[in-house]
C-alpha positions as CSV (number, residue, x, y, z in Angstrom):
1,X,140.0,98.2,88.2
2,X,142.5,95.5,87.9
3,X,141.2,92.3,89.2
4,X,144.6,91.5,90.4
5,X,144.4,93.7,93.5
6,X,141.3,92.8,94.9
7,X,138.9,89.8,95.5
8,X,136.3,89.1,92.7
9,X,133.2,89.5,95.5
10,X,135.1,92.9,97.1
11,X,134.8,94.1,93.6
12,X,131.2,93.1,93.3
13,X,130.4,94.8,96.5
14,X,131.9,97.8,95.5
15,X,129.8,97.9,92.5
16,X,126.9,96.7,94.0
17,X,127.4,99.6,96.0
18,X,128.0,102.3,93.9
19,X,124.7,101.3,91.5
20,X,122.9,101.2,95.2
21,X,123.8,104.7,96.1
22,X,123.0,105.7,92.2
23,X,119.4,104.8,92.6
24,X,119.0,105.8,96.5
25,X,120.4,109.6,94.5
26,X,118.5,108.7,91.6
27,X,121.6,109.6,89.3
28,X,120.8,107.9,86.1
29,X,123.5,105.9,84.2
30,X,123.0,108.5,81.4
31,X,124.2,111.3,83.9
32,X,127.0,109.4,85.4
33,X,128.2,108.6,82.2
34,X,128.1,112.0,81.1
35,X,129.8,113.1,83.9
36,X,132.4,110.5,84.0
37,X,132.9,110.9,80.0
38,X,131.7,107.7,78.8
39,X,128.9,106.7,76.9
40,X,125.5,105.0,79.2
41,X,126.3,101.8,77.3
42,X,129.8,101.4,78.5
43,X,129.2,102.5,81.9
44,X,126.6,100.0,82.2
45,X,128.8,97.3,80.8
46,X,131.8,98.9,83.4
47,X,129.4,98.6,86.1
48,X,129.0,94.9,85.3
49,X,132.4,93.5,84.1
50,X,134.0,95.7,86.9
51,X,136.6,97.3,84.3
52,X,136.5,100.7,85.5
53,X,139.8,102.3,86.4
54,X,140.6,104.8,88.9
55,X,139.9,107.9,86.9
56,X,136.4,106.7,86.8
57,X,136.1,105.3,90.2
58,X,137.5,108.8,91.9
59,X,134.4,110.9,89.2
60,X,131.4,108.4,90.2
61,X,132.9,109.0,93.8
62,X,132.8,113.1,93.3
63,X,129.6,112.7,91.5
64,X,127.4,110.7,94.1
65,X,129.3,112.2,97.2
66,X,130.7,109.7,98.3
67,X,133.5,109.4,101.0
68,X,137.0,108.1,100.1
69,X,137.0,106.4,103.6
70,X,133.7,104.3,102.3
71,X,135.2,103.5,98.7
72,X,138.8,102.2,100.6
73,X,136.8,99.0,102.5
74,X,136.3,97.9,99.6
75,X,139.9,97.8,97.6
């Protein structure tokens, strides 16, 4: 995500969020990552540095179920 759109702490929320529901699903980084098409390394560094871009966003959003409506408070 571009950090020009949204406040630094929205963005930290957000990902705050989706590594919350990841463990309350116990998805493992390994699986996201396979199922977003990245390596478990790089998603864990995306999860941190908050570079993930929408493609990604809208695949960990499919993969842990999680309403569009719930991802848009944060942006």
């Amino acid at each position: 995500m571009q950090r020009g759109y949204c406040h630094e702490y929205e963005i930290n929320m957000l990902l705050d969020f989706i590594r919350g529901e990841m463990k309350r699903q116990r998805v493992t980084q390994k699986e996201a990552a396979d199922f977003i098409g990245v390596t478990q390394g790089m998603l864990s560094r995306k999860l941190t540095t908050g570079n993930l871009d929408c493609k990604e966003l809208k695949a960990l959003r499919i993969l842990l179920k999680i309403p569009s409506e719930t991802i848009a408070r944060f942006i």
